[in-house]
N, CA, C and O of each residue as an XYZ file, in Angstrom:
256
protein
N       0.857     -1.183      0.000
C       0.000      0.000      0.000
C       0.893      1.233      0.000
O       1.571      1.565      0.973
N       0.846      1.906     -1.185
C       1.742      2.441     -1.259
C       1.370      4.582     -0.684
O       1.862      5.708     -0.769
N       0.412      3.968     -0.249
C      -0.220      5.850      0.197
C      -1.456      6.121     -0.702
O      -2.602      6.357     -0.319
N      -0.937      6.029     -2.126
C      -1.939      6.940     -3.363
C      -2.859      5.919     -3.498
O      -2.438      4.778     -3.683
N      -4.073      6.142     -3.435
C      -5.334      5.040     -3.662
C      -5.977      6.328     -4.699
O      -5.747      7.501     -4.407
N      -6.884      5.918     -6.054
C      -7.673      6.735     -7.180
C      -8.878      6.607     -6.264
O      -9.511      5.651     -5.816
N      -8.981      8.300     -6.125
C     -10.610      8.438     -5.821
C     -11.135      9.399     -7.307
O     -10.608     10.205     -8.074
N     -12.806      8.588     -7.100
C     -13.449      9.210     -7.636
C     -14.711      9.787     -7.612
O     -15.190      9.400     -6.547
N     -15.517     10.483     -8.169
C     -16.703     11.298     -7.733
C     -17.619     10.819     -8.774
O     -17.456     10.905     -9.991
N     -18.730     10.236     -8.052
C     -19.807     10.057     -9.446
C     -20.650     10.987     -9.351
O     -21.378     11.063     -8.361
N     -20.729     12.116    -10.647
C     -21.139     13.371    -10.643
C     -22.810     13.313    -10.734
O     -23.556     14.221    -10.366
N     -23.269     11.885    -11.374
C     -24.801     12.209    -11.415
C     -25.116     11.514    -10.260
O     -26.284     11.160    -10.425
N     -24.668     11.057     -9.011
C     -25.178     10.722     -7.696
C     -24.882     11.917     -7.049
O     -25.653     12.338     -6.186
N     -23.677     12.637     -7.405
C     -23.662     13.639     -6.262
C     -24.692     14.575     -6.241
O     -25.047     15.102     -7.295
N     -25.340     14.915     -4.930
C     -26.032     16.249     -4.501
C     -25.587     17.395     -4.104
O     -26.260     18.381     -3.803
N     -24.050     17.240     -4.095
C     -23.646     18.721     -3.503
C     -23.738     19.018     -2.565
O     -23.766     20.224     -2.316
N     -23.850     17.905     -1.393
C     -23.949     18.334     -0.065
C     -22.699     19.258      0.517
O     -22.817     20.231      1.262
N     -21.464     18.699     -0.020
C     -20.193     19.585      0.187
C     -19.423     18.732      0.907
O     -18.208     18.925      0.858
N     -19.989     17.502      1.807
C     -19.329     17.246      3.128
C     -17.968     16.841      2.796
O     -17.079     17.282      3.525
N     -17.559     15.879      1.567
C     -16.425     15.785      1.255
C     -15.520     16.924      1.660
O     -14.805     16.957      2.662
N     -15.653     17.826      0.759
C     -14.861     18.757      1.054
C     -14.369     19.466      1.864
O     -13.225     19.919      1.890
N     -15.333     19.625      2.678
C     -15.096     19.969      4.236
C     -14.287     18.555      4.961
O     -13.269     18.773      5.619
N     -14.798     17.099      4.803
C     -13.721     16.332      5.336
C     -12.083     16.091      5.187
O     -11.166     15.574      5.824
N     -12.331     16.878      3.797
C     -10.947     16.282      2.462
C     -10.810     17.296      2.027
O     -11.087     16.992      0.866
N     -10.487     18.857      1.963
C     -10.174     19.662      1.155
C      -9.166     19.597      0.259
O      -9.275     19.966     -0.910
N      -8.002     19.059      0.842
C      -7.091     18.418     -0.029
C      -6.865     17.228     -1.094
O      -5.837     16.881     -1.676
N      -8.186     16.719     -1.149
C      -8.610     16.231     -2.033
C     -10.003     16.345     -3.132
O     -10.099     15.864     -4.261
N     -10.668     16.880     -2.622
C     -12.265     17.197     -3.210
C     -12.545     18.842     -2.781
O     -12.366     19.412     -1.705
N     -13.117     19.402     -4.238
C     -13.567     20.629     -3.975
C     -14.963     20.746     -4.506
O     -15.240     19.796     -5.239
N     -15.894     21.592     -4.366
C     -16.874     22.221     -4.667
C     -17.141     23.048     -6.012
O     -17.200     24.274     -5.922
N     -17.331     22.328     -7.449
C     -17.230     23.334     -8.215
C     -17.858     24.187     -8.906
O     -18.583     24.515     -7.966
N     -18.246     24.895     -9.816
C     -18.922     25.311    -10.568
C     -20.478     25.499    -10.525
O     -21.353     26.364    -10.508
N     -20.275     24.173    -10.519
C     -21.794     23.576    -11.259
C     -22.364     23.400     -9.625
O     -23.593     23.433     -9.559
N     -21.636     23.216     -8.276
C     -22.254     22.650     -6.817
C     -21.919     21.437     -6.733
O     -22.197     21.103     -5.581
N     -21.514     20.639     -7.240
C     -21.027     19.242     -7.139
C     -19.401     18.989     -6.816
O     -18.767     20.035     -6.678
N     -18.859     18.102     -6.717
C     -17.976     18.099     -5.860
C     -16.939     17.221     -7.275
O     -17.476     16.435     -8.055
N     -16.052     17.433     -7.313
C     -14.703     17.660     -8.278
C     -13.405     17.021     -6.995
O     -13.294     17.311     -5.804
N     -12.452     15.933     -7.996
C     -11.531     15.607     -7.604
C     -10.594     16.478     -7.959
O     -10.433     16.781     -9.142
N      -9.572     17.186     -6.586
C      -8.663     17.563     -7.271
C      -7.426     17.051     -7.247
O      -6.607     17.546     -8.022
N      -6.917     15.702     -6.159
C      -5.856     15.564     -6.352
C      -6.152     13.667     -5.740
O      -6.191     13.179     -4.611
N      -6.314     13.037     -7.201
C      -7.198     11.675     -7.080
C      -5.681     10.639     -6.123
O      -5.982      9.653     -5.450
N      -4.858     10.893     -6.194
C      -3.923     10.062     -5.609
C      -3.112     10.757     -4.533
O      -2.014     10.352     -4.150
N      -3.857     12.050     -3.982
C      -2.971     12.799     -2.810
C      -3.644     11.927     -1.567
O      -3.127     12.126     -0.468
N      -4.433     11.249     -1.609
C      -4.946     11.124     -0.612
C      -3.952     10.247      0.493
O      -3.395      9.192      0.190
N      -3.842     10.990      1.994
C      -2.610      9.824      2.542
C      -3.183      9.879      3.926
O      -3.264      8.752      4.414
N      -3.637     10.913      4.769
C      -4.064     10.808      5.721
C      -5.628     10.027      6.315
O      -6.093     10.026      7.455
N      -6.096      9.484      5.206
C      -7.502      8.533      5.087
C      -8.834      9.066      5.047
O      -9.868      8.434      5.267
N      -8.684     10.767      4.630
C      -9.523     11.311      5.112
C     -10.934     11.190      3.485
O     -12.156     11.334      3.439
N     -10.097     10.934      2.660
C     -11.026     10.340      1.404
C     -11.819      9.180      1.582
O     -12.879      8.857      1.047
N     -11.059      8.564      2.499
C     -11.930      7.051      2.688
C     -12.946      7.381      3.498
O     -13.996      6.739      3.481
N     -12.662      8.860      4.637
C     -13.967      8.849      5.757
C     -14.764      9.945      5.022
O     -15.800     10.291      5.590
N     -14.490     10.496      3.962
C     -15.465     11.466      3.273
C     -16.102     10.431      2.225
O     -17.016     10.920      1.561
N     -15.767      9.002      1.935
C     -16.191      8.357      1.117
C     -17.115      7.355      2.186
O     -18.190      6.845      1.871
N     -16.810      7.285      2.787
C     -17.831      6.416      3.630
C     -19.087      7.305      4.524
O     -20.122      6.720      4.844
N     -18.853      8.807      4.883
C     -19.775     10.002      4.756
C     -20.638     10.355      3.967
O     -21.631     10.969      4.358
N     -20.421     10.014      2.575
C     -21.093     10.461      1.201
C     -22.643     10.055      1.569
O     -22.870      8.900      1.931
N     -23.656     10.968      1.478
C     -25.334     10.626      2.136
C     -25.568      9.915      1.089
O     -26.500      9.163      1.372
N     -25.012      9.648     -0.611
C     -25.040      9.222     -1.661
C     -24.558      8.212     -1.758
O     -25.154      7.421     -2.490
N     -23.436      7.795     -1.177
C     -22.626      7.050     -1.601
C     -21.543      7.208     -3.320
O     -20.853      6.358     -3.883
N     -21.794      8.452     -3.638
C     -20.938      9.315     -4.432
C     -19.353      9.120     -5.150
O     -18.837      9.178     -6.266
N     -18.997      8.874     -3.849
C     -16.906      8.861     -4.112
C     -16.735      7.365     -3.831
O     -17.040      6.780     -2.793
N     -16.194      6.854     -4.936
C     -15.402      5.506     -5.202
C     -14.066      5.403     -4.771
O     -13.430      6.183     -5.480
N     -13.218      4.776     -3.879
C     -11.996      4.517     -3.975
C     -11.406      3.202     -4.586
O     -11.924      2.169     -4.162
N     -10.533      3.086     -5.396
C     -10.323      2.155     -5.748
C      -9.122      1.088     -5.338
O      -9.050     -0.006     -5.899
């Protein structure tokens, strides 16, 4: 396990709640459109993608 795990965002489940981002800023932002955008799919190291992915009210963000 080398740290970098691919996250991803499935844009037509997301609602835009935001919470990712607020869990993970360093990984997921808020964009444009209100939906939530990967910005750095393999920064993730402190696990906080996995607890914004297991947060998702959608079930939204995939890690792979």
């Amino acid at each position: 396990m080398g740290g970098n795990i691919p996250v991803k965002v499935d844009r037509d489940a997301c609602i835009g709640c935001g919470l990712c981002a607020s869990l993970c800023p360093q990984v997921f932002e808020m964009d444009g459109e209100g939906k939530a955008s990967v910005i750095n799919p393999k920064g993730e190291k402190e696990g906080c993608a996995k607890e914004a992915a297991e947060s998702c009210p959608v079930g939204a963000i995939k890690i792979d």
